[in-house]
N, C-alpha and C positions, 0 to 999 in steps of 0.2 A: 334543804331537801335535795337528796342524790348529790349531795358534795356544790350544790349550788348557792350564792349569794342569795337573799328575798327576790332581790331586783330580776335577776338570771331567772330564778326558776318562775316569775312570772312572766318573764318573756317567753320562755320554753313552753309554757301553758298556751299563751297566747298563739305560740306558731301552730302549736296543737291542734287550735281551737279551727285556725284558717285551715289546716292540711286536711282536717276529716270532713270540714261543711262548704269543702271545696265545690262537690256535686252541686252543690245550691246556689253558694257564688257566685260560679262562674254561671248560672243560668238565668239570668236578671229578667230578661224580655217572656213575653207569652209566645206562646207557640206560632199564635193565630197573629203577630204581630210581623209584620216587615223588619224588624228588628231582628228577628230570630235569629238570622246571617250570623249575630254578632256574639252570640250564645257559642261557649266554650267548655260547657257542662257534658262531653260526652267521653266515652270509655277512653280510646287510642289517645287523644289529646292530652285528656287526663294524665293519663300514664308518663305520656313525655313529659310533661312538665312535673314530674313527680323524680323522674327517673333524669335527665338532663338537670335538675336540682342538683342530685348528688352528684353527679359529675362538676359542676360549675362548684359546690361545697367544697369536695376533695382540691381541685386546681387551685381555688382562692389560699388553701394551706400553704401551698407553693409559692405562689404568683404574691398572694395580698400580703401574707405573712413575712413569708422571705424573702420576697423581692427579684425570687427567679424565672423568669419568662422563659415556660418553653411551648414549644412549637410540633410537640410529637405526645401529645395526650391519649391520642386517637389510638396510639398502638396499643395501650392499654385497653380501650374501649373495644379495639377487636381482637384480644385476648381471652375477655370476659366472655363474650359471647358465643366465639369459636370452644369454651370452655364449657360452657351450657348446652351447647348443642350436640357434643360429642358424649356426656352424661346421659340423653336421653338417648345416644344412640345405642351405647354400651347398658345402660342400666336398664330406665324407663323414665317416663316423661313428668317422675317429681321434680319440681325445679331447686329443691333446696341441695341434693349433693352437687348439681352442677354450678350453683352460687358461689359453695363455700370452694371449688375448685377454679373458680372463676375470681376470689380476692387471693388465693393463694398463688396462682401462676402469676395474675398481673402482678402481686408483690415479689415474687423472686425476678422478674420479666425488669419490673422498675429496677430493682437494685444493683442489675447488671447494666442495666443504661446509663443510671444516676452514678454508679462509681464511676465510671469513664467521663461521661459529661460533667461532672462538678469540678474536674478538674481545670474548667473554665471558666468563665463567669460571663457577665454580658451578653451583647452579642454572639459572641465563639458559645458559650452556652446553648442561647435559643437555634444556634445554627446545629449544633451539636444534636439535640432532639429532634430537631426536625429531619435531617439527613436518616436517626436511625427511624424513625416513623417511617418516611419512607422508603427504606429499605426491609423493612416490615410488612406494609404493604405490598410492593413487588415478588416479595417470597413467599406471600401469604394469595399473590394472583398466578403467578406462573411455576414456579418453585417446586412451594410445598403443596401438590396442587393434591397427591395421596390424603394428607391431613386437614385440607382447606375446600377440594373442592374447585378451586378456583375461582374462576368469572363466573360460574354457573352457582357459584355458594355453596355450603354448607348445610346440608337438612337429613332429615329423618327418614329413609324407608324399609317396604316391609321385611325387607332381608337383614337389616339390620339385626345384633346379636340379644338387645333388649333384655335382658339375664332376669330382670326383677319384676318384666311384665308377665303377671298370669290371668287367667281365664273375665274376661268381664273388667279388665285393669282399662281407668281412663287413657284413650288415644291424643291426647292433647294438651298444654300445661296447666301443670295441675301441683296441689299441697297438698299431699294425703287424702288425695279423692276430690280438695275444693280447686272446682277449675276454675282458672284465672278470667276466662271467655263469658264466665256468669254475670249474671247482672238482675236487680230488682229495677221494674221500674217503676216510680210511684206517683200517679197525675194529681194536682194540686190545683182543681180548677182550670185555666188555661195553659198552665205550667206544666211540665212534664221531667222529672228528675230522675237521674238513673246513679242507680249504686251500685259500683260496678268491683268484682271479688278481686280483681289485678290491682286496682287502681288502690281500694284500700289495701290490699298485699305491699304495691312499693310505698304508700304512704306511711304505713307504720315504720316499714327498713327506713325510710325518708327521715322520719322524725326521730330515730334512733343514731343514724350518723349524722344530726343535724347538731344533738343532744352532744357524741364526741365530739366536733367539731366546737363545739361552747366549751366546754372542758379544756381543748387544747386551746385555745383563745386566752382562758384566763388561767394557766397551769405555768410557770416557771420554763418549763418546756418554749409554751407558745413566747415567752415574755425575750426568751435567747433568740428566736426565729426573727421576733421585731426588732433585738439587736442586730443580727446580720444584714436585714436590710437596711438598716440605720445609716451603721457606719461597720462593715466588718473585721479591716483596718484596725480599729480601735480595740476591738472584742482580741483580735490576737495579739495584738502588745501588750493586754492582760492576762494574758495565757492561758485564755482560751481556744481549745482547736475546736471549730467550725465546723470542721466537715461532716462529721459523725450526726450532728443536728441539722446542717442538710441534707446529708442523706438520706436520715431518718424521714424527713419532710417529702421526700420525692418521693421514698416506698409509701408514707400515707396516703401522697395524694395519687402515685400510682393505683391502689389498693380501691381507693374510692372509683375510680374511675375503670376499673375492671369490674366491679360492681355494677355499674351501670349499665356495660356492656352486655352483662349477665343478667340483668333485667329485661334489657330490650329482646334477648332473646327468647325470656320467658313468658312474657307474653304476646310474641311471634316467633314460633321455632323456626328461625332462618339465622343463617351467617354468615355474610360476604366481608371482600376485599374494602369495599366502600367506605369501609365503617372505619377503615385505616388510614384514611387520604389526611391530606394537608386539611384540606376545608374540614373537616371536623375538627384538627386541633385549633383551628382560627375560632371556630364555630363558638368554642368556650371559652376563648379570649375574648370574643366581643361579649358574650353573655356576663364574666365576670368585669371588665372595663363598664358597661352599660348600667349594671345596675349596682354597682360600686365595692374597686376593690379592698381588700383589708377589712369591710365591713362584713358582720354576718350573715345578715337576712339581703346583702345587695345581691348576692349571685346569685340565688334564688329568681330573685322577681328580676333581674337580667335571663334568665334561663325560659321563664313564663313569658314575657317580654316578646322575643324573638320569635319562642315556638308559637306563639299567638299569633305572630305575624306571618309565621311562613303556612299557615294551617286556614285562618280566616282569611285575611287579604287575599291568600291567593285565589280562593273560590270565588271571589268576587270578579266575575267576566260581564261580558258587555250585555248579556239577555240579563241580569241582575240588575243592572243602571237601566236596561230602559222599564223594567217594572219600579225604577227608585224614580225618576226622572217620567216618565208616559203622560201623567196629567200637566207637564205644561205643553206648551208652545213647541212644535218642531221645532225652530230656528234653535230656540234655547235648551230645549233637549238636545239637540244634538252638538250644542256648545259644550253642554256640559260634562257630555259625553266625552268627548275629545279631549279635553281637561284631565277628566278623574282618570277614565280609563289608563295612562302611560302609569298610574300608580296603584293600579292593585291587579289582579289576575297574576301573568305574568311577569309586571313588576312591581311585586312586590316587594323586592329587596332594592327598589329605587328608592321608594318611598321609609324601609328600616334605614340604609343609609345616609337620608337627609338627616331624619329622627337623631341616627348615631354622631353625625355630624353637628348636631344643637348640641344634645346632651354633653358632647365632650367642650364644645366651645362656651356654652353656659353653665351647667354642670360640670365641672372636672371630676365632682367625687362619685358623680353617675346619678342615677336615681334616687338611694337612698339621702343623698345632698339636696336634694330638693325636697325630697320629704323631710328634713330635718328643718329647711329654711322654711317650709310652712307653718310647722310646730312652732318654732321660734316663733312667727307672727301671734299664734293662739298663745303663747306663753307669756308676752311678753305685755305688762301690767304697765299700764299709763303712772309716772309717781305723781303723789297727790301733792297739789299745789300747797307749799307750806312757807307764812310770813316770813322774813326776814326778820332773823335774829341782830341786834345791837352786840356787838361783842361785850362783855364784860367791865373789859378795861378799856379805857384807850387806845391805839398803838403809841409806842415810843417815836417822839421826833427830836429832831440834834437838839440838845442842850437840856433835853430834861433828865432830869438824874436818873430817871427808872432804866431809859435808854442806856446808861454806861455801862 
């Protein structure tokens, strides 16, 4: 099915199955519950983790496959978006021309970075992206400030030239009239579940590049990508030239990641410099490290992972602990207080860093490694206790004739 192994395209089912009943998922606790905090069933979140998905997918083509670490992803990511946002200013606020202008810039954007940068590898490489990121950023804050905006960002108003908006045309992002901002919500007892039109918008693009993404995995293509990072050495004493297939790897995973860029802006027509810094291209280094790279579904749940953390944890401030903690003892509330609190609010990336710090010292292959060594536990069949067999014959000892 679609060029898939049995095995592949039940896995492909299966992400499916997680990516559309996400709403529900992620919304385990009752409303009316002190638990609720931990409830991650709502639109914006959603969205991130749908949408930083495919960014962390596109990188891992790079990173997991090829073995090339780089450090300027972000430029890509504010490509997309600055591409999005300049469509609705010239067009109107459908978001599909400003998408497909948003994987077409970040792929020529990549190809110009990646022919200069591949011409090192390692370190000099990851230095390589990183430098042009940020000099992407700076021209994208102070520069190019006619086409960016600047520090103040990139947005939409009424003067704008909007060519394709007419009389009653939605003010907001929108797919042929369905705006992204909609949402059903449906109470399920104490439960409350919301289906929100963006979240399933980037969910199906999600599952679509998730689908390429398996394709190049198990495609000849992907199987040269796992030789260069192997051994690449090797691949050109065979006369093989390389570079054309990493390059080709860096305009993918640039492409995906202008993508994403051009998601975030669809459902928030906004575009800053921000979105170019250093800390966003780290941002999906730890996302695909974390939740394991070279695997498929690890950057994924590295992507959900972090945005979980940076979204929940942080809401959790001190008026939150003393309604978790109020029915004991002051002495001990306010122990425990002191305790939790250096690790969620505010720092909550104290508490993603320790995390990130086990996972890499216990886990090296990230999450998906642990998830595999638990399977192995369920998988793994006691053998049943069976007599000891008499061999046959005898064995041979010195002087008997079978022996010579």
């Amino acid at each position: 099915m679609l060029g898939l192994s049995a095995k592949d395209t039940g896995f492909l089912l299966f992400v499916t199955f997680l990516t559309l009943a996400t709403p529900i998922l992620l919304q385990p606790f009752p409303e009316t519950s002190s638990l609720a905090q931990f409830n991650a069933g709502y639109p914006d979140l959603m969205q991130r983790f749908a949408i930083y998905g495919i960014f962390a997918i596109g990188f891992n083509i790079l990173f997991g496959l090829t073995g090339y670490l780089s450090f300027g992803h972000a430029a890509f990511l504010g490509v997309g978006s600055y591409s999005v946002v300049w469509m609705y200013k010239l067009l109107s606020f459908n978001v599909l021309p400003g998408l497909i202008l948003a994987i077409v810039l970040s792929g020529v954007f990549a190809l110009l970075i990646g022919y200069v940068s591949l011409r090192r590898s390692g370190i000099y490489f990851s230095i390589l992206t990183l430098a042009f990121a940020q000099m992407s950023y700076n021209l994208a804050y102070s520069v190019f400030t006619p086409l960016t905006n600047g520090e103040t960002g990139l947005q939409v108003y009424t003067s704008d030239p909007q060519i394709l908006m007419g009389e009653g045309s939605t003010q907001v992002p929108n797919l042929f009239g369905l705006v992204m901002q909609d949402s059903i919500k449906l109470p399920v007892g104490d439960w409350l579940f919301t289906f929100n039109v963006g979240y399933y918008f980037t969910a199906v693009i999600a599952i679509f590049v998730f689908y390429i993404s398996l394709r190049i995995f198990r495609s000849p293509f992907g199987l040269i990508l796992r030789a260069i990072k192997t051994n690449r050495t090797r691949l050109s004493y065979a006369g093989i030239n390389t570079r054309p297939y990493m390059l080709a790897a860096f305009v993918i995973s640039g492409m995906y990641a202008g993508l994403a860029g051009g998601l975030l802006a669809a459902m928030d027509p906004l575009a800053g410099a921000e979105r170019m810094q250093w800390t966003a291209s780290g941002e999906v280094v730890l996302m695909t490290i974390l939740g394991g790279a070279g695997t498929l579904m690890g950057p994924v749940l590295g992507a959900g992972f972090i945005k979980y953390f940076e979204n929940i944890f942080s809401k959790i401030n001190e008026s939150v602990l003393h309604d978790w903690f109020g029915a004991l003892p002051e002495p001990v509330r306010d122990f425990l207080i002191a305790i939790v609190s250096p690790f969620v609010g505010d720092g909550w990336q104290l508490t993603l860093g320790l995390l990130f710090v086990l996972v890499v010292v216990f886990l090296p292959g990230g999450i998906m490694e642990g998830a595999r060594r638990i399977g192995s536990i369920f998988r793994r069949k006691p053998a049943a206790a069976e007599p000891a067999k008499l061999p046959e014959t005898p064995p041979a000892v010195a002087g008997d004739p079978a022996g010579e």
